[in-house]
N, C-alpha and C positions, 0 to 999 in steps of 0.2 A: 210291292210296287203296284198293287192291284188301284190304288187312287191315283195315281198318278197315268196308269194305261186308260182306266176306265176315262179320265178327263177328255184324252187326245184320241179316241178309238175312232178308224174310220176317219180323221182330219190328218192334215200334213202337221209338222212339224216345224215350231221354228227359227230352228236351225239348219245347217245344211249340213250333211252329213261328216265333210272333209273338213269341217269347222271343230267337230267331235273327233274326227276319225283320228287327222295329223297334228290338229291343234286342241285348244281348250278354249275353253268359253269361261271370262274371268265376272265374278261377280265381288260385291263389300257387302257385310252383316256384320254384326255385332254379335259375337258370342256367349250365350249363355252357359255354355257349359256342356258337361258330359255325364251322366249317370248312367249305372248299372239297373239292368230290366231282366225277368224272368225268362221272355219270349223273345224269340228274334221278329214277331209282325204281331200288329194287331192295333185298332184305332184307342182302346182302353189302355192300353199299356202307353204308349207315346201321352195319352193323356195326362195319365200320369205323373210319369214322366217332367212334363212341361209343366205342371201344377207346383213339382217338389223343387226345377231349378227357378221359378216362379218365385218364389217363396224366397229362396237364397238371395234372389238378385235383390230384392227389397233390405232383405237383410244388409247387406254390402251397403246398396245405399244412401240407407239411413247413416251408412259410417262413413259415409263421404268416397266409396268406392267408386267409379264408372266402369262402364261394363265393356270389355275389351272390342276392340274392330277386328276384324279379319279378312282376308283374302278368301273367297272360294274360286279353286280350278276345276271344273266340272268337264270331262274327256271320259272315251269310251273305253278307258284304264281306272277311273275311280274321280274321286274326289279328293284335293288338298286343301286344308287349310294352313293360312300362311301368316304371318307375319306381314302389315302391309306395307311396312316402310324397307327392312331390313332384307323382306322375301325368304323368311324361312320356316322352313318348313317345319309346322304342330305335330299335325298329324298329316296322316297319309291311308286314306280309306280306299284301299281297292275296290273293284264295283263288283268282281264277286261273292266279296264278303259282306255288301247290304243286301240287307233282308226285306227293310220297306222302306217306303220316303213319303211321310206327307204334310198336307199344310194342313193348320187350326183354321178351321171353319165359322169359329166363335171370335179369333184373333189373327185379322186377318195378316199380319205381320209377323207371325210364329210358324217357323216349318222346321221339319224334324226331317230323322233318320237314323235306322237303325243298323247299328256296322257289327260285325265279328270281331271280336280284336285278335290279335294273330300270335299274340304272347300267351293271355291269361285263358283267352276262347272263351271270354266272357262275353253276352251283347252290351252293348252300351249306346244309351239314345243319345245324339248329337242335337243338340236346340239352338237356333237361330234367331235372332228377329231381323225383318228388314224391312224395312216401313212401305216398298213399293212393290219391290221382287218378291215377295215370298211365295208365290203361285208360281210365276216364273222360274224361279230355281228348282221348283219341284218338280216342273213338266220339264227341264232341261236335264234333269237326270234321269227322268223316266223316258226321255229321246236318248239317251248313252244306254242308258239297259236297252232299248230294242234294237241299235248299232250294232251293241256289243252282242247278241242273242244271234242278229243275221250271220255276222260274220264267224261266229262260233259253230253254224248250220252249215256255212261254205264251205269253213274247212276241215266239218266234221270235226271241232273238236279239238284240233291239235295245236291252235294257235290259244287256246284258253291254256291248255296244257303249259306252253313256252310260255306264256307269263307267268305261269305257277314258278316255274322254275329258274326265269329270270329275277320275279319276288325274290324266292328262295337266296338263289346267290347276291343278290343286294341287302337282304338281313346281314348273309355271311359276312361280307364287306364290312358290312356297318356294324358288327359286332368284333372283327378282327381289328377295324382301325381303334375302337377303345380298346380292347387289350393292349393293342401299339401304346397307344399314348397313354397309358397305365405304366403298361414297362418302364416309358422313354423317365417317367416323372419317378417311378420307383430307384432307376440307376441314378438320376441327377441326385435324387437326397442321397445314395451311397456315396456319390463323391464329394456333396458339400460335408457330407458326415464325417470322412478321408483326409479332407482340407483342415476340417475344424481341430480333428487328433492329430493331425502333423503339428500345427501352429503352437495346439495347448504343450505337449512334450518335450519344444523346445525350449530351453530355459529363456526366461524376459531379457531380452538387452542385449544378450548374448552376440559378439562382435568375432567375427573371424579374424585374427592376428597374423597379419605376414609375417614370416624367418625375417629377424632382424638383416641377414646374411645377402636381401636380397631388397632390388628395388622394386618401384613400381611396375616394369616389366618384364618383373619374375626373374633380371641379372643379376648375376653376382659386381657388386660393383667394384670397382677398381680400388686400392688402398695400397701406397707407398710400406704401409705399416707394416712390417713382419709381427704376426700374430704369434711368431715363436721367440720375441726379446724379451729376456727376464728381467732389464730394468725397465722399472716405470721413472715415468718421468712427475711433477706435483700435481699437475692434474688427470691423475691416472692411466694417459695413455702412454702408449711402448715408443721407444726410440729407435729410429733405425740403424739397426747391427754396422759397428763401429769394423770398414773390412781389415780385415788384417794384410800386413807390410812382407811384403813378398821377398821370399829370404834368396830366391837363386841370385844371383849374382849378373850387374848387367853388364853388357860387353860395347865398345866403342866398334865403331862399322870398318876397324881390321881386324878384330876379334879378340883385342887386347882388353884386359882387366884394367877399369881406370886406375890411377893413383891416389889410394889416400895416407899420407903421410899418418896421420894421426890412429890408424886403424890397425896401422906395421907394430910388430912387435921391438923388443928394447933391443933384440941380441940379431936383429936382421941389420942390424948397421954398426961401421966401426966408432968406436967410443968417442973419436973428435966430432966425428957428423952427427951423433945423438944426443951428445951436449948442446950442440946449436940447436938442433931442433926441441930440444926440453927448451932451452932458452927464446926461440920464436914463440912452443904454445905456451908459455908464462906470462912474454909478452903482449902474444892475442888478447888472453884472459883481462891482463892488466889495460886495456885499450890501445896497441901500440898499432902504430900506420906505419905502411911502407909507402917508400914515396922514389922511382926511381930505380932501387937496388935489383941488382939483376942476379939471379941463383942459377947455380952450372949443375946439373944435377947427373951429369953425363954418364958417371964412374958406377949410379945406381940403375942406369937401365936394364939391367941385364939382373937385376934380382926385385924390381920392383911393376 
């Protein structure tokens, strides 16, 4: 940061402190890119540096590339760069971990910066263009380093400490939430995999068969039909059981046995009365009417 102190030494700054301190200071560039460097400072190396993604951007180009925009948030916690429509977040340079920041002298719209990356602990120069700000961005971060330096002398130290550590568990985070959603996408293919084996296993077309025995609401339906008649009838179904004729004997309401003549044996009546009656059922048979005649049957009450 020694170009960027040396510019402001001795002058105010401007910004205002609380503009760094609570807030950010938003600027737009266009991104050249990000390269790996030997040193974390030094005006030869950024040179570099800006020479080799120099070089790239023409390459791109000539192929019809443009060179990305970006967001910078410049606060006395680091540097973001963003995404400018979407707001998300590239990268994320804590201001610990720059080492230098300065602009090209030769190009006046070229300013750099050199960050620690916090993965590989590799340096890598961050390159810029901004066709107005480029001086400005550079003395706005070298205003957050002397923020961030005062208050780090306040509190002796221990507030740099509690970002280290507040970093720390926001890596954690941010590396527990992809394990999460690694899982979540690991169990969904187990169970579209689950789905796919159930589906294949079962035979194609294959149709669950209700019991003949039952209807649509799982009853047994009602059938006149005894399913135990052993005649069928022509179009194969059973007939219902013919009841059979009920052999007690029925009785008139004084408890007497009706009369059937025809039902009497030959030797229950004397031979003049059984003649006639042979001769009535002869006549029955033959169509004979009575018409009138009146029968006395007094003398058989008493055996009939």
């Amino acid at each position: 940061m020694n170009r960027a102190f040396s510019r402001k030494k001795d002058k105010t700054w401007m910004h205002t402190p609380e503009a760094l301190s609570k807030h950010y200071i938003p600027y737009n560039a266009k991104f050249l890119g990000s390269t790996e460097v030997e040193q974390p400072k030094g005006t030869e190396v950024v040179r570099d540096a800006v020479r080799k993604l120099k070089f790239a951007r023409h390459i791109k180009k000539s192929e019809g590339q443009k060179i990305p925009k970006v967001e910078l948030q410049i606060s006395i916690y680091g540097v973001k760069i963003l995404e400018p429509k979407s707001k998300e977040v590239q990268h994320n340079c804590q201001l610990h971990r720059i080492s230098f920041c300065a602009d090209d002298k030769t190009d006046k719209r070229i300013f750099t910066f050199i960050c620690k990356d916090s993965e590989s602990n590799k340096h890598l120069c961050y390159v810029f263009d901004s066709e107005k700000c480029a001086e400005e961005i550079t003395l706005t971060i070298g205003q957050a380093f002397d923020l961030a330096y005062r208050k780090f002398l306040e509190s002796g130290g221990k507030d740099v400490e509690t970002r280290k550590q507040i970093a720390g568990m926001q890596k954690r985070i941010q590396d527990l939430e992809t394990e999460n959603m690694e899982l979540k996408n690991k169990v969904q293919d187990l169970e579209n995999r689950l789905r796919i084996t159930q589906v294949s296993s079962s035979p194609a077309g294959s149709v669950t068969v209700k019991s003949p025995s039952t209807d649509i609401f799982d009853m047994v339906p009602f059938s006149p039909i005894s399913q135990q008649s052993p005649t069928p009838t022509r179009n194969g179904t059973q007939l219902p059981p013919v009841p059979s004729r009920s052999t007690e004997i029925k009785r008139d309401l004084f408890g007497a046995e009706p009369f059937d003549p025809f039902n009497c044996g030959a030797g229950d009546f004397p031979p003049d009365i059984q003649s006639k009656l042979d001769e009535m059922q002869e006549g029955f048979k033959m169509g004979l009417t009575l018409e009138g005649t009146v029968f006395c049957l007094d003398p058989l009450d008493s055996r009939c």
